[in-house]
C-alpha positions as a LaTeX table, in Angstrom:
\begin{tabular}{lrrr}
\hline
Residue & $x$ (\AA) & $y$ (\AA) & $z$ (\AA) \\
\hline
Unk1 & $-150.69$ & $-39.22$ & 54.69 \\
Unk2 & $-147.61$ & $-40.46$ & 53.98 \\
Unk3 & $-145.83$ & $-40.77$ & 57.66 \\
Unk4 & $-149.05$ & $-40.93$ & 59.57 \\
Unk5 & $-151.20$ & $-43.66$ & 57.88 \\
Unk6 & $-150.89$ & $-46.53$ & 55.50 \\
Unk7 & $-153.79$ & $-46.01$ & 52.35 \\
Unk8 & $-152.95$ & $-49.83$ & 51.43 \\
Unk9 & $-156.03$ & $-49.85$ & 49.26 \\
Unk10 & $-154.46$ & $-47.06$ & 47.59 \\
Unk11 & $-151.09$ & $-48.31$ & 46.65 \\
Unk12 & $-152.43$ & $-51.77$ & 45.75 \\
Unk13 & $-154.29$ & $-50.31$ & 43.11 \\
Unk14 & $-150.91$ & $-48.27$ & 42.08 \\
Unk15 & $-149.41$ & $-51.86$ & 42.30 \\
Unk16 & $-151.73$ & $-53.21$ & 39.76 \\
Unk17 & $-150.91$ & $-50.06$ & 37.25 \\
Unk18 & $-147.58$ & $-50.56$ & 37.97 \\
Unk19 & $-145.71$ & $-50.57$ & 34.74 \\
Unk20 & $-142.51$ & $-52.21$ & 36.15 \\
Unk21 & $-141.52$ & $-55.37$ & 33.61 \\
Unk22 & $-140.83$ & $-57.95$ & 36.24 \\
Unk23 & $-144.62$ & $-57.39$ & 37.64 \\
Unk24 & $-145.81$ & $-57.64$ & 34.04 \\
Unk25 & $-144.29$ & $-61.06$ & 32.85 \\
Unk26 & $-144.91$ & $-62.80$ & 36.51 \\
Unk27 & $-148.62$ & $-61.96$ & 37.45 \\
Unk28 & $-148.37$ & $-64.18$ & 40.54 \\
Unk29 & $-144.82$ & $-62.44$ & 41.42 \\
Unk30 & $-147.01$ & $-59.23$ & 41.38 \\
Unk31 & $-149.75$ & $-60.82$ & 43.49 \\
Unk32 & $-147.15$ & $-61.76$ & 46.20 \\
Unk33 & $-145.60$ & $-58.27$ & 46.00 \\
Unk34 & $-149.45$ & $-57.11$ & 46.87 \\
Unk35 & $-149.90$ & $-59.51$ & 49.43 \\
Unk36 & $-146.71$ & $-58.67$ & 51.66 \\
Unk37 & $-147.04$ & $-55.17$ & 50.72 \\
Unk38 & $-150.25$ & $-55.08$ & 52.69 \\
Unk39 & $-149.26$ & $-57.32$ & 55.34 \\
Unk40 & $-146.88$ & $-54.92$ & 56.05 \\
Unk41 & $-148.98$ & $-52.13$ & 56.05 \\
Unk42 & $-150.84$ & $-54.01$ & 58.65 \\
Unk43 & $-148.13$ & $-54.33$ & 60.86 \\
Unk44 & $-146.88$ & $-50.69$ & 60.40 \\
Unk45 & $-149.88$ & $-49.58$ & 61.59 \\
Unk46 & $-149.84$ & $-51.41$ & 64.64 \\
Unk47 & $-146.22$ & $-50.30$ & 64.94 \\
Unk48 & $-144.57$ & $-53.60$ & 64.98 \\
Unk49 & $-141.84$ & $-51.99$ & 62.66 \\
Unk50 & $-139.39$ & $-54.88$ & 62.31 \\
Unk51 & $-142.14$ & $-57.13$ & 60.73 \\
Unk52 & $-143.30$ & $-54.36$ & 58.60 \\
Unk53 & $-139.41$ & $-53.82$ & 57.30 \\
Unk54 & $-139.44$ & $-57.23$ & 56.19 \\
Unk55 & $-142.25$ & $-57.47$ & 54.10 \\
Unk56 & $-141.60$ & $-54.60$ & 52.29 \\
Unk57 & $-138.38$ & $-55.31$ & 51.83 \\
Unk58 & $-139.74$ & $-59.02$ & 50.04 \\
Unk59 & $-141.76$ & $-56.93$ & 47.96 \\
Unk60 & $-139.11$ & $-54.34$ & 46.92 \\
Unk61 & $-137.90$ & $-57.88$ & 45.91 \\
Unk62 & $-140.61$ & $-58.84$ & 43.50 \\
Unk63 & $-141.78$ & $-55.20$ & 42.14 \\
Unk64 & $-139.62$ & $-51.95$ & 42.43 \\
Unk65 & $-142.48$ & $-49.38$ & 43.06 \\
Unk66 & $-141.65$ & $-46.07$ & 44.93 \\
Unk67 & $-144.90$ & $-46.65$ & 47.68 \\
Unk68 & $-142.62$ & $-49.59$ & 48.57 \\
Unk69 & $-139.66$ & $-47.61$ & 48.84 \\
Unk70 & $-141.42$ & $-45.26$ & 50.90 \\
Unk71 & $-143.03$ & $-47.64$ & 53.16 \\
Unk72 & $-139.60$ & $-49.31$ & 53.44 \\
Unk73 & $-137.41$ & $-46.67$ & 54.40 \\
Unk74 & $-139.71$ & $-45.56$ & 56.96 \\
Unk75 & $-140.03$ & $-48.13$ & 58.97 \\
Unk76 & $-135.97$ & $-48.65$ & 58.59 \\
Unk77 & $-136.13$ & $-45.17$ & 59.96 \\
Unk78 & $-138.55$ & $-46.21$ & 62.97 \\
Unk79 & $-135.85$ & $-49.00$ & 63.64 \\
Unk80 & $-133.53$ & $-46.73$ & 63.73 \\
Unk81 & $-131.53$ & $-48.15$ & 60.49 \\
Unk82 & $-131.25$ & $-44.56$ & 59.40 \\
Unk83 & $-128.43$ & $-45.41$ & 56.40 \\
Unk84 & $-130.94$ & $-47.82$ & 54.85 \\
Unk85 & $-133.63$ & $-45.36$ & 55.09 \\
Unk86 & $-131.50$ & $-42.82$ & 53.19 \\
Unk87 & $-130.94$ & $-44.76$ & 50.48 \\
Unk88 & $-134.48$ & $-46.04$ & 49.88 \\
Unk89 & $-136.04$ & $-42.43$ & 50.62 \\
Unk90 & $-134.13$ & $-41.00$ & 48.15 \\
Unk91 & $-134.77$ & $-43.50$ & 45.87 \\
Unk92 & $-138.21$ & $-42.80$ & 46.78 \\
Unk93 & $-137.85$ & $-39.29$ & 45.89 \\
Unk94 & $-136.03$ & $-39.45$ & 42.65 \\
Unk95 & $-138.98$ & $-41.97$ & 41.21 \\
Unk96 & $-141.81$ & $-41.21$ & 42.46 \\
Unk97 & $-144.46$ & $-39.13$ & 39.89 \\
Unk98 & $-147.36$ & $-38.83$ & 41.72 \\
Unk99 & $-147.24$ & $-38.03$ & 45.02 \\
Unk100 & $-148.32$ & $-35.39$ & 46.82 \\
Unk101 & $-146.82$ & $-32.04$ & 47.61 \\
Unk102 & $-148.05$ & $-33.01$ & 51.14 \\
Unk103 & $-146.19$ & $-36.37$ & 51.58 \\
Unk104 & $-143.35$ & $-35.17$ & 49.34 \\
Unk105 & $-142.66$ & $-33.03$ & 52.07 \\
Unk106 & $-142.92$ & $-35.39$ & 54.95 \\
Unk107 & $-140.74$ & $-37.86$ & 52.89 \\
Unk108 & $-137.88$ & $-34.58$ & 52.90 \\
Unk109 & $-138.31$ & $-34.00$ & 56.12 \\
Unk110 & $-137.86$ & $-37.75$ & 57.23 \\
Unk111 & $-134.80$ & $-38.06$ & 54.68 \\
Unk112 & $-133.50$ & $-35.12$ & 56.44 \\
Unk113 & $-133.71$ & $-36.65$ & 59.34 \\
Unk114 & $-131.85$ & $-39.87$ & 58.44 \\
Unk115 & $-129.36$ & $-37.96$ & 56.62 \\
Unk116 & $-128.09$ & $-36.25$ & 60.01 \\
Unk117 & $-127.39$ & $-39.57$ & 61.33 \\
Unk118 & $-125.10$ & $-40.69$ & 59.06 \\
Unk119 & $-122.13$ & $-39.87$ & 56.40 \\
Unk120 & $-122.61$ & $-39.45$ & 53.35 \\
Unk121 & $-119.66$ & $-40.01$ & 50.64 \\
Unk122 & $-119.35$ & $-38.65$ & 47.12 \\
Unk123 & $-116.84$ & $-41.38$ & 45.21 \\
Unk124 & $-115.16$ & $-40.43$ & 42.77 \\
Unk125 & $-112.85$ & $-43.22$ & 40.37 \\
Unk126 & $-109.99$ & $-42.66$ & 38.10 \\
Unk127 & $-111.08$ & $-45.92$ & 36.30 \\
Unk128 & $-114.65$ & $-45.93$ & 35.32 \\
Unk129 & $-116.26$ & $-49.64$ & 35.65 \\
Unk130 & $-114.18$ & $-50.05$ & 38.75 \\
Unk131 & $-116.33$ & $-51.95$ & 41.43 \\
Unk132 & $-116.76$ & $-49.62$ & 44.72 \\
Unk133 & $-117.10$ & $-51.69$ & 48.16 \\
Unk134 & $-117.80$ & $-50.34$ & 51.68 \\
Unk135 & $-116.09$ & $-52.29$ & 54.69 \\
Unk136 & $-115.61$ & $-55.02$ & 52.25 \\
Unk137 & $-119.39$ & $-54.89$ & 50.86 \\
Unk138 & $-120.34$ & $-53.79$ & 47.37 \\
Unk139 & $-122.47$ & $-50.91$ & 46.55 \\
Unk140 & $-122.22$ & $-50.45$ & 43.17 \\
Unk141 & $-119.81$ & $-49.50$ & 39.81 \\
Unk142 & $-118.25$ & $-46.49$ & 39.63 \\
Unk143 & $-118.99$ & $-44.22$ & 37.93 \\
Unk144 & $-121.77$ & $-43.58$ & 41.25 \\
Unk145 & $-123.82$ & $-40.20$ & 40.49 \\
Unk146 & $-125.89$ & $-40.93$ & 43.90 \\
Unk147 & $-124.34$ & $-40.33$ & 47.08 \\
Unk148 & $-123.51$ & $-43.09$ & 49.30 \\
Unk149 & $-124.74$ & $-43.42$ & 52.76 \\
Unk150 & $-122.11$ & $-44.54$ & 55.55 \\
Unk151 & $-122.96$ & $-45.66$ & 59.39 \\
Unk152 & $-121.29$ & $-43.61$ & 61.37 \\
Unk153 & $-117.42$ & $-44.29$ & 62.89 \\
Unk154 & $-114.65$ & $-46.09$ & 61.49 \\
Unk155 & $-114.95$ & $-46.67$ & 57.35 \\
Unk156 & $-113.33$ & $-48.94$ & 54.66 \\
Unk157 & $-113.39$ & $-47.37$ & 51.00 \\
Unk158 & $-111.90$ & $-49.31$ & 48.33 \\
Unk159 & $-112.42$ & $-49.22$ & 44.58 \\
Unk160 & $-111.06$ & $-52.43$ & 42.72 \\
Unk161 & $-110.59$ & $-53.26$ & 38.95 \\
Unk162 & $-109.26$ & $-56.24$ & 36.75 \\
Unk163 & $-105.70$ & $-55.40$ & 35.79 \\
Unk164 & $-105.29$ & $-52.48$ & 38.29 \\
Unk165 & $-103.68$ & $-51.80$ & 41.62 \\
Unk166 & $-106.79$ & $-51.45$ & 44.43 \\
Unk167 & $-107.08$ & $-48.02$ & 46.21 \\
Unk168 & $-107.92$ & $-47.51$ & 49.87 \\
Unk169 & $-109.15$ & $-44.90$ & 51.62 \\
Unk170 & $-109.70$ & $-45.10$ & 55.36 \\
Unk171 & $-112.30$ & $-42.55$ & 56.88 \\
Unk172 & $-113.23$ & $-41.63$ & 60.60 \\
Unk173 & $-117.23$ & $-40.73$ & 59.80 \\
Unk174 & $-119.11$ & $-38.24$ & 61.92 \\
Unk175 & $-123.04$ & $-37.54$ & 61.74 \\
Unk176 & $-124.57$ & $-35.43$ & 59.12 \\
Unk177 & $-121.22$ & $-34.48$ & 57.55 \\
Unk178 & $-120.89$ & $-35.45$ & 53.42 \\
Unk179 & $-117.06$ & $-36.75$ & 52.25 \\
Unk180 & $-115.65$ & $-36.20$ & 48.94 \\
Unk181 & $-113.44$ & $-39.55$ & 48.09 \\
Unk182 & $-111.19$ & $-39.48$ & 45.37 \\
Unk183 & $-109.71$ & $-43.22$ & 44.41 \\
Unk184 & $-107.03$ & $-43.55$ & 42.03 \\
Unk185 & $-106.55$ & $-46.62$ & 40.37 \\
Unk186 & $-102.73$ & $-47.41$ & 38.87 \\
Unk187 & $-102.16$ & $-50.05$ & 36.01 \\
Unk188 & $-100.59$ & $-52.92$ & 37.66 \\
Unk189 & $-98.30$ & $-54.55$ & 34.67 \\
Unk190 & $-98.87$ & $-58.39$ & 34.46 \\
Unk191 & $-95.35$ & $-59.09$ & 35.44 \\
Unk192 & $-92.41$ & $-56.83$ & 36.59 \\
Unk193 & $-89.91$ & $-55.75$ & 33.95 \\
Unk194 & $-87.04$ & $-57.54$ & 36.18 \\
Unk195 & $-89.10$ & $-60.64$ & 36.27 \\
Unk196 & $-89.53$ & $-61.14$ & 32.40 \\
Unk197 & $-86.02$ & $-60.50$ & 32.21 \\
Unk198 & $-85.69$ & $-63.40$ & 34.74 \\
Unk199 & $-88.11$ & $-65.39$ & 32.51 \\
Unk200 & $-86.66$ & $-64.61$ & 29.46 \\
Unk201 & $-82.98$ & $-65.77$ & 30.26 \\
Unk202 & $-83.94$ & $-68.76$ & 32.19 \\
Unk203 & $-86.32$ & $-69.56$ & 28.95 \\
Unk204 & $-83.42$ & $-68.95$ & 26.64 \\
Unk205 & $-81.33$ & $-70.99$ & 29.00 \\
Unk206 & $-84.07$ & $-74.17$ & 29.04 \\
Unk207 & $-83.88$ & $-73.75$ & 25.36 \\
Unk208 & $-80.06$ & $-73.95$ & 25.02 \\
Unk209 & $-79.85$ & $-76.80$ & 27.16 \\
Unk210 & $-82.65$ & $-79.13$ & 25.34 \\
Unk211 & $-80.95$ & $-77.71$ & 21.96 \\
Unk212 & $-77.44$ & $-79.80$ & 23.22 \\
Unk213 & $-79.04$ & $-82.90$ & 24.36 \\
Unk214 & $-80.59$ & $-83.02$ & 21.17 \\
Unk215 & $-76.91$ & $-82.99$ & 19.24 \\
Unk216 & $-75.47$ & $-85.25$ & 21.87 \\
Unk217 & $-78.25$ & $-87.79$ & 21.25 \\
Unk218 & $-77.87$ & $-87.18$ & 17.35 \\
Unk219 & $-73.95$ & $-87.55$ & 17.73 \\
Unk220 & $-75.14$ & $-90.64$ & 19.54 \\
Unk221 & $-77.39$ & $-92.18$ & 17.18 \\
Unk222 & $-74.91$ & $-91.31$ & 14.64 \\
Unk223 & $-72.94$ & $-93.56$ & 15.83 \\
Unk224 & $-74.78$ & $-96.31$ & 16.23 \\
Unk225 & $-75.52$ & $-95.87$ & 12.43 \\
Unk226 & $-71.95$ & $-96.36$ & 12.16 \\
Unk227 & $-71.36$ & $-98.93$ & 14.24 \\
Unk228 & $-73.76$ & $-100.83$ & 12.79 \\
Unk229 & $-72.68$ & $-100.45$ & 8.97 \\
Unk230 & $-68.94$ & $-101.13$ & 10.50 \\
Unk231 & $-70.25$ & $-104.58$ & 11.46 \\
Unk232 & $-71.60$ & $-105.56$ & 8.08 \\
Unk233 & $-68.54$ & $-104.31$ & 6.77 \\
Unk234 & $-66.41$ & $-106.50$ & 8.92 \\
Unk235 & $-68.88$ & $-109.89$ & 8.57 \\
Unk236 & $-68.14$ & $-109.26$ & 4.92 \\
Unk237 & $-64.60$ & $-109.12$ & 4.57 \\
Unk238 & $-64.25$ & $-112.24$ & 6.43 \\
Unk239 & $-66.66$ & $-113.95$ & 4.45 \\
Unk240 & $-69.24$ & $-114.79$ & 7.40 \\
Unk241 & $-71.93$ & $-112.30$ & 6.51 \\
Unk242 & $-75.74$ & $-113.71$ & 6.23 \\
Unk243 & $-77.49$ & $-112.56$ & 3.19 \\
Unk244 & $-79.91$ & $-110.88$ & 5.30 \\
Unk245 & $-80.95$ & $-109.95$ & 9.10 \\
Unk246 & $-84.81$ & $-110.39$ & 8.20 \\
Unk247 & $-85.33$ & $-113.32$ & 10.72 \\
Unk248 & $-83.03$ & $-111.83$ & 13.50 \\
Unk249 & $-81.47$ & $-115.09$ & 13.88 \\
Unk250 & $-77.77$ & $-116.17$ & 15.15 \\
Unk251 & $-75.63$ & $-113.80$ & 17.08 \\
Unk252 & $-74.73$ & $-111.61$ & 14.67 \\
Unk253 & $-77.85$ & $-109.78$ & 13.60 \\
Unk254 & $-79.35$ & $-109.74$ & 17.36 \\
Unk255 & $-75.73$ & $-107.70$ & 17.79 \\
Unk256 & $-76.66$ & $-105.47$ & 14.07 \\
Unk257 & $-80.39$ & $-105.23$ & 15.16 \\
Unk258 & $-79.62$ & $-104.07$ & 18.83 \\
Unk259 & $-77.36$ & $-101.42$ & 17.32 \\
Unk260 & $-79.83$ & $-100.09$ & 14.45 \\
Unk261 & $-82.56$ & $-100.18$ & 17.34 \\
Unk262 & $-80.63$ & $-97.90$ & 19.50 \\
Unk263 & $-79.98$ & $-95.75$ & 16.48 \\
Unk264 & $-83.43$ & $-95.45$ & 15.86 \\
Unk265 & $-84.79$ & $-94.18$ & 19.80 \\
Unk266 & $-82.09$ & $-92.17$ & 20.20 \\
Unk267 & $-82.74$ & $-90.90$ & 16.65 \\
Unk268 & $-86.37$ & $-89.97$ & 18.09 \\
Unk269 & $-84.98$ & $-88.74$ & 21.45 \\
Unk270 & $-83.00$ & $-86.14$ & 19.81 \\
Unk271 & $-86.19$ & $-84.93$ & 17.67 \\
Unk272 & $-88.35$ & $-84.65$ & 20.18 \\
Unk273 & $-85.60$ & $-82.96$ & 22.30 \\
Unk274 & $-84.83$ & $-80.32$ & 19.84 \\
Unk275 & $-88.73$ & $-79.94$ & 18.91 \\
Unk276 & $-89.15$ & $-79.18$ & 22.39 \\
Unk277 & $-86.09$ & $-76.72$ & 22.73 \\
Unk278 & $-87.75$ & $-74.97$ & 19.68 \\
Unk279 & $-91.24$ & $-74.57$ & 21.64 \\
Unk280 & $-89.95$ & $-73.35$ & 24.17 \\
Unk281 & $-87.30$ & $-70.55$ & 22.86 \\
Unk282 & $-90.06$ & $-69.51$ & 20.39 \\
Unk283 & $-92.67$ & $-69.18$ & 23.73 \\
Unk284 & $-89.94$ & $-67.20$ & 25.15 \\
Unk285 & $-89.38$ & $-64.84$ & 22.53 \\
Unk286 & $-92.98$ & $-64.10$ & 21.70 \\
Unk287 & $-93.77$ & $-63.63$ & 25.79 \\
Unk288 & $-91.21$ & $-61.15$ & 26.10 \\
Unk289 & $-91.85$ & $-59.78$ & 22.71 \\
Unk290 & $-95.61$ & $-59.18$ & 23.84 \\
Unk291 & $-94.77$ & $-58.26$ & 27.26 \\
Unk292 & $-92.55$ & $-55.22$ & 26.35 \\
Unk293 & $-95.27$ & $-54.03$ & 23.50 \\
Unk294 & $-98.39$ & $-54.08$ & 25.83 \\
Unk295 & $-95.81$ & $-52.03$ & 28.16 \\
Unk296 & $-94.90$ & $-49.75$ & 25.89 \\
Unk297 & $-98.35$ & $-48.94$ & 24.66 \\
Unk298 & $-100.32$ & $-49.44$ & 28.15 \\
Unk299 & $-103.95$ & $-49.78$ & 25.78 \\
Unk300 & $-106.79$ & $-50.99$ & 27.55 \\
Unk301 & $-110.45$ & $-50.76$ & 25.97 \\
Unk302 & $-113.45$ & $-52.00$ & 28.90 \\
Unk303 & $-117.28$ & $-52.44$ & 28.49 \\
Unk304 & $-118.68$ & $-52.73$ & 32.11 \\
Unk305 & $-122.47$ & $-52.01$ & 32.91 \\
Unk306 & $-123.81$ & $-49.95$ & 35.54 \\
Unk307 & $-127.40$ & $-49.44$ & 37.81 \\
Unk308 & $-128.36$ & $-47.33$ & 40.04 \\
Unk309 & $-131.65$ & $-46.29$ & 41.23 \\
Unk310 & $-132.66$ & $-44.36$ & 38.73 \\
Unk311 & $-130.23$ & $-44.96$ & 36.00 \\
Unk312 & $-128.48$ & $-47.68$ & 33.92 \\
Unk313 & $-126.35$ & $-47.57$ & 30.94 \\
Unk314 & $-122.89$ & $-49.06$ & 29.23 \\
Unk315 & $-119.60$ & $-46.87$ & 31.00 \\
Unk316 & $-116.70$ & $-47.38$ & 28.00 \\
Unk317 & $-113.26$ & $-46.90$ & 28.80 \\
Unk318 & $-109.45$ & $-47.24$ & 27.74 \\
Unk319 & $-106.44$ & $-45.99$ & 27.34 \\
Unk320 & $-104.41$ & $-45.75$ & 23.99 \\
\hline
\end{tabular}
């Protein structure tokens, strides 16, 4: 029977029928999962529980078959580890096909047992694809169909999502006694509406700046330009001019070329200044332009898978 003996035979031949995909593609994985399955049979039956725990959980590992799930969660529930025999009896339960009305029975009665030594919590999110954690821990995506199983005394409940404000819930737990927990998850804007306004002016304000070094330097080029041209004009009109500047020789064109070389980089300075000023009054704009649409219209679309024991699926949300 279920609680009183271990048929390993028996559930090593269920093992080899198993249809689960894992055991299918990796024939040693399934071999292994056989092999610590009965070695902990062996040591359940000569009640050295804490061995038997762990090789059924390395097989629950390798092959998710509810014989192991049974097996498991008793001997958590011989340890004493009465939450993690809750949770893997009634996984047991909700899979198993072909089991006896006998051991069915047992398995209730042990699940009942477990149950009235811990808390049991019934979650329930705002925000569907929201991650759910226990004192920090995480035990699953909400939305959670499958009550959650809670030692007993002082719990952490928090739900947590991408682009929304975490929600707490702090809970004293007593024995046997089932919790409904309702988290509510608020949008959490990217930035504050004071703060873009901060960001907006001071980008504005960058911009403005940049914008009149770039005039000062063109005023200043400019007049290098005109400096320069002044000197040819003067060489000429006293007669001293050279025909051209080509070689850079004598005094006079090292003074013309210094002068058309300043023109030149501060020509470039005042380019790159304004290009820059540009960049970053456009950026500006089109941030805060952004910012206040995605405000105004709050849409959010989200694709976020789920599991749980017996089910899986796609949960989509949004907002429009």
């Amino acid at each position: 029977m279920f609680l009183r003996h271990f048929h390993a035979l028996l559930v090593v031949a269920a093992l080899l029928g198993a249809t689960d995909t894992r055991a299918e593609s990796e024939p040693a994985g399934k071999a292994e999962a056989e092999r610590l399955f009965a070695q902990g049979a062996k040591a359940a039956k000569a009640n050295h529980w804490a061995e038997a725990r762990d090789h059924f959980r390395d097989a629950l590992e390798i092959v998710e078959h509810p014989q192991i799930l049974a097996q498991l969660g008793r001997a958590e529930f011989e340890l004493g580890e009465n939450r993690n025999a809750a949770e893997h009896l009634t996984r047991f339960l909700g899979t198993a096909t072909d089991v006896s009305d006998e051991d069915r029975h047992l398995a209730e009665a042990m699940l009942a047992r477990a149950k009235s030594r811990v808390g049991i919590l019934r979650v329930t999110v705002t925000v569907p694809g929201a991650e759910l954690l226990v004192d920090g821990k995480s035990i699953g995506i909400a939305p959670s169909w499958e009550p959650v199983f809670v030692d007993v005394g002082h719990r952490e409940i928090e739900a947590r999502r991408v682009g929304r404000a975490s929600a707490h819930r702090t809970l004293e737990v007593e024995p046997g006694k089932t919790y409904e927990v309702e988290l509510s998850l608020e949008q959490t804007p990217s930035v504050a509406p004071a703060s873009r306004s901060r960001l907006f002016l001071g980008g504005i304000a960058a911009g403005t700046v940049l914008a009149g070094a770039g005039t000062a330097l063109a005023i200043f080029s400019g007049m290098k330009g005109t400096e320069s041209k002044q000197a040819w004009v003067d060489a000429d009109a006293a007669g001293n001019a050279p025909d051209s500047c080509k070689q850079g020789t004598g005094p006079f064109c090292r003074h013309v070329i210094g002068l058309e070389e300043q023109q030149r980089r501060l020509a470039i300075a005042s380019i790159g200044t304004f290009v820059a000023a540009g960049a970053i009054a456009g950026a500006t704009g089109l941030y805060y332009g952004l910012g206040r649409r995605r405000a105004d219209s709050g849409g959010s679309v989200a694709f976020v898978p789920f599991w749980e024991a017996t089910s899986a699926g796609l949960v989509v949300s949004g907002t429009w």
